[in-house]
Residue, then its C-alpha position, 0 to 999 in steps of 0.5 A: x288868403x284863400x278869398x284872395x287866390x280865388x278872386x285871383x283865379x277869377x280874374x284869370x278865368x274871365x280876362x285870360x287869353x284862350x289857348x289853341x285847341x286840339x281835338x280829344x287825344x291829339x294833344x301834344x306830349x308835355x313835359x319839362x322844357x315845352x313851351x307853347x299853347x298847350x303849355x299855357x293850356x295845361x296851366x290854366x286847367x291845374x291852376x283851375x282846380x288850384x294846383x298850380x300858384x303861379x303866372x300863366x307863362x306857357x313854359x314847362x318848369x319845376x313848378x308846372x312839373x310838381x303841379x302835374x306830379x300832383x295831379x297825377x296822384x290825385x287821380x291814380x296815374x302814374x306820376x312821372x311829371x309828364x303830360x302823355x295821352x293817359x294826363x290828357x285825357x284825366x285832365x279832360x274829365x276833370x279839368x276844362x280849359x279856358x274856352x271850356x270855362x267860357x262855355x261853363x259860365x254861358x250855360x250857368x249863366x242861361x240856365x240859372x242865373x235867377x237861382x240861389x248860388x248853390x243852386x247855380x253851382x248844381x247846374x255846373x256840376x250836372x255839366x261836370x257830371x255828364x262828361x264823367x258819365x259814358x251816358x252823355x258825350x265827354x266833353x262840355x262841348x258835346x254835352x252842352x251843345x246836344x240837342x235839346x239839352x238845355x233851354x238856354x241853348x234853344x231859346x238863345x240865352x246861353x249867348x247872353x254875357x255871362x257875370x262873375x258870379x256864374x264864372x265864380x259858379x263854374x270854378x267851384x263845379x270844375x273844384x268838386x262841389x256838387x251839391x246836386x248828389x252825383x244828379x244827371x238831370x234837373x228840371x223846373x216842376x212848375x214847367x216839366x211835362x215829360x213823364x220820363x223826367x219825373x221818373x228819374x230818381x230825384x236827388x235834391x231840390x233847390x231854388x226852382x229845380x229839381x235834381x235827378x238821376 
């Protein structure tokens, strides 16, 4: 059953439609009753991180309420139902939205598309890491598209079509695997010649990568 939710879930991920975006805190107030964009924005990204079992619809009943009631207690807010600054921007850190899930895969896929499958997995919680952190930009965007961030942005592979497997990857870093140990970094050891990156504590190795704080 949970195989079936998740492919279930990766079907939605890959084929869903993108809802329009905002910037950082200017999404709208949600709450039981609303019915839009936003709406269907927020399901997807309770239904990412497997709170929310039901269709995509855009409208705010019961069952997106509970999810968000859910989602609030998780993460100590107050749980009230209602989508205010202080859910939005939780949901921000640990959530992404269907464009971000896109950018996900993109950056998984360039990055580590030849690496085991936890190791593809690391790359996304490296990503999901830099966005909690106050040392890196807190959005995927700003993180993945910094410069000099990541080589597959430089060399043009992160605009190759990503597969279901780095979608795959993605949802299991937005769901909390980290198999890297809380890393901010990694780098290729074959490859890395900057002093600074070997002097980062280094957490873990897999496949070809070296992970680090």
């Amino acid at each position: 059953m949970k195989k079936l939710r998740t492919l279930l879930i990766l079907c939605v991920l890959i084929a869903g439609t993108a809802a329009v975006g905002a910037p950082a805190g200017a999404e709208p107030l949600l709450k039981q009753g609303s019915r839009g964009d936003y709406v269907w924005d927020l399901q997807y990204r309770l239904k990412t991180i497997d709170l929310f079992d039901q269709e995509l619809t855009g409208y705010f009943g019961e069952h997106t309420r509970q999810a968000v009631v859910k989602f609030q207690k998780k993460y100590g807010l107050q749980a009230d139902g209602i989508v205010g600054p202080a859910t939005w921007k939780a949901l921000r850190k640990y959530t992404l939205n269907k464009s971000e899930m896109d950018i996900m895969a993109r950056i998984i896929h360039g990055e580590a598309r030849g690496e085991p499958y936890k190791g593809q997995v690391a790359v996304g919680a490296v990503v999901m890491n830099r966005i909690r952190s106050n040392q890196f930009p807190d959005t995927i965007r700003g993180v993945v598209f910094q410069p000099g961030a990541f080589t597959a942005v430089s060399d043009g592979q992160y605009w190759l079509a990503p597969n279901a497997t780095a979608y795959k990857a993605a949802l299991d870093a937005v769901r909390g695997w980290d198999p890297t140990g809380g890393a901010l970094y990694y780098f290729n050891p074959k490859t890395a010649t900057s002093k600074w990156i070997w002097s980062r504590p280094q957490t873990v190795t897999i496949g070809n990568h070296i992970f680090a704080k």
